[in-house]
C-alpha positions in Angstrom: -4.7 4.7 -18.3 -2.5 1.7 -17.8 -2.6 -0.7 -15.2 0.1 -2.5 -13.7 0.6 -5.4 -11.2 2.5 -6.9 -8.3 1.9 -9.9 -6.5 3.2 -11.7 -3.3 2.1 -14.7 -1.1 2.6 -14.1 2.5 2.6 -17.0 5.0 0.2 -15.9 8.1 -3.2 -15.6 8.6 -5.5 -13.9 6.7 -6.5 -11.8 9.6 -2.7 -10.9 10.3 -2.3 -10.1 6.4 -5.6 -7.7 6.7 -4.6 -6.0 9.8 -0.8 -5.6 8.4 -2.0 -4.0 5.6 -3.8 -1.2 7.1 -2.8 -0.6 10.9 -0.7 2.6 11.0 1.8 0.5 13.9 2.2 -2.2 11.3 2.8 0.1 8.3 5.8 2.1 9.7 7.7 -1.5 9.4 7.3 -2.5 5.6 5.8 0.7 3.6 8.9 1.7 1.4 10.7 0.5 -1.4 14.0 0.3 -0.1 16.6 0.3 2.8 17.5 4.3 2.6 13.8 4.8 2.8 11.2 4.5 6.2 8.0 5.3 6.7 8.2 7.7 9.5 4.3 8.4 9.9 1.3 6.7 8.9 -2.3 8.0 9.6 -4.3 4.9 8.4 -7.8 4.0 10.9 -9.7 0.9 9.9 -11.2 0.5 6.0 -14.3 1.9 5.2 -16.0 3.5 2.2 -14.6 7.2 2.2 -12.0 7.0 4.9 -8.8 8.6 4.3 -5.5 7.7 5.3 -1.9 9.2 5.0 1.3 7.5 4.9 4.7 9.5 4.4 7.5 7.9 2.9 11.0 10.0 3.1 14.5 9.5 2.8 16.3 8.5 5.8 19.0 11.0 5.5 16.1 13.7 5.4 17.0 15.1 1.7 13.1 13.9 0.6 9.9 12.9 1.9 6.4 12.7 0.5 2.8 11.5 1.9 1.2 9.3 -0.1 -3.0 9.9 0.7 -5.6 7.9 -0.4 -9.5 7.8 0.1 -11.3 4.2 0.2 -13.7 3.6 -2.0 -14.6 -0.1 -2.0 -13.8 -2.2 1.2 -14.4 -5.9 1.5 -13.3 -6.5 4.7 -10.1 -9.4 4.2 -10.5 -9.6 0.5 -10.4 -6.9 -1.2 -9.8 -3.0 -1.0 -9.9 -0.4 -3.2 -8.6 3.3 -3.0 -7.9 6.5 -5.0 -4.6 8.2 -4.6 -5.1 11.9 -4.1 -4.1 14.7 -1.8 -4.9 16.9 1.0 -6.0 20.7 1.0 -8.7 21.5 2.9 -10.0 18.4 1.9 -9.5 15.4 -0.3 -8.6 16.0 -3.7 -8.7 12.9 -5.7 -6.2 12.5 -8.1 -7.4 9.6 -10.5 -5.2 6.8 -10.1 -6.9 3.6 -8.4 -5.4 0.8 -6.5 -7.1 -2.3 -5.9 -6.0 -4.8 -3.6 -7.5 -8.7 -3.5 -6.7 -11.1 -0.9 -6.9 -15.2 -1.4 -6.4 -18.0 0.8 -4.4 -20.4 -0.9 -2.5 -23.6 0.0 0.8 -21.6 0.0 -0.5 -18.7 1.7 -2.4 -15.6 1.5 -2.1 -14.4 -2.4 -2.0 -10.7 -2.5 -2.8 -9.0 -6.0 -2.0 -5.3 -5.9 -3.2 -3.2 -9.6 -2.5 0.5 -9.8 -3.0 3.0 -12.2 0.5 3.7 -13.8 1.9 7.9 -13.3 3.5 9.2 -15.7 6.7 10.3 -14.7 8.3 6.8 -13.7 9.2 4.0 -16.6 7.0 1.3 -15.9 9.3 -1.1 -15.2 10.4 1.3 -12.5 7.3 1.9 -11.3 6.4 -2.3 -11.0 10.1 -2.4 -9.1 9.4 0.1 -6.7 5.7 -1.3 -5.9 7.0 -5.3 -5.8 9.7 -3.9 -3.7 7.1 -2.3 -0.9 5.2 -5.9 -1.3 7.9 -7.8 -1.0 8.8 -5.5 2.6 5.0 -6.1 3.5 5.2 -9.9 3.0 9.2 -10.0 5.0 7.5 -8.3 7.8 4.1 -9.5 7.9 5.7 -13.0 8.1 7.1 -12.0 11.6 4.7 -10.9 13.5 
């Protein structure tokens, strides 16, 4: 499977970066790719190891929307976390593709590097767009608060 990457250096604290990047109130301000798009709903308690959280994305004129779900699987608390990107039936179905997210205090900042398993229905280049795009939302907000 391919792997692709985005990356970002935000300018806050490492605890504010950690805390935007999973608290559902924080999430509903940065997790989309662009301005037609919100995230009405996130579902998203604190990381650990088998936790599950949901966040939907959707059109803001209300032609599309779909929840992205995830299960944890590795959680280092403000430095790294990995998940699996699946979906919910009666319970998690796990669909293959992993994330992994590592956090670094720099001199600049705090470096995010975000690797996914690439689907197969977007270009790549569409798909490393789309994901920068969220990133770069995450860092403009996560800059503010």
């Amino acid at each position: 499977m391919t792997r692709l990457t985005v990356s970002t250096t935000v300018n806050n604290s490492l605890e504010k970066v950690w805390e935007s990047f999973w608290k559902s109130e924080h999430i509903v301000h940065w997790c989309f790719a662009s301005d037609d798009w919100h995230c009405p709903k996130s579902v998203s308690p604190e990381p650990a190891v088998g936790v599950i959280f949901s966040n939907t994305f959707a059109a803001k004129d209300g032609s599309f929307s779909f929840d992205l779900t995830a299960q944890y699987t590795e959680v280092v608390p403000m430095k790294k976390l990995v998940y699996t990107m699946g979906e919910m039936k009666e319970y998690f179905l796990d669909a293959g593709r992993v994330v992994e997210l590592f956090l670094e205090e720099t001199p600049e900042g705090i470096k995010i590097i975000e690797t996914f398993d690439a689907e197969d229905i977007h270009s790549t280049e569409q798909q490393i767009a789309g994901w920068q795009a969220i990133l770069d939302n995450f860092k403009k907000y996560t800059e503010t608060i």
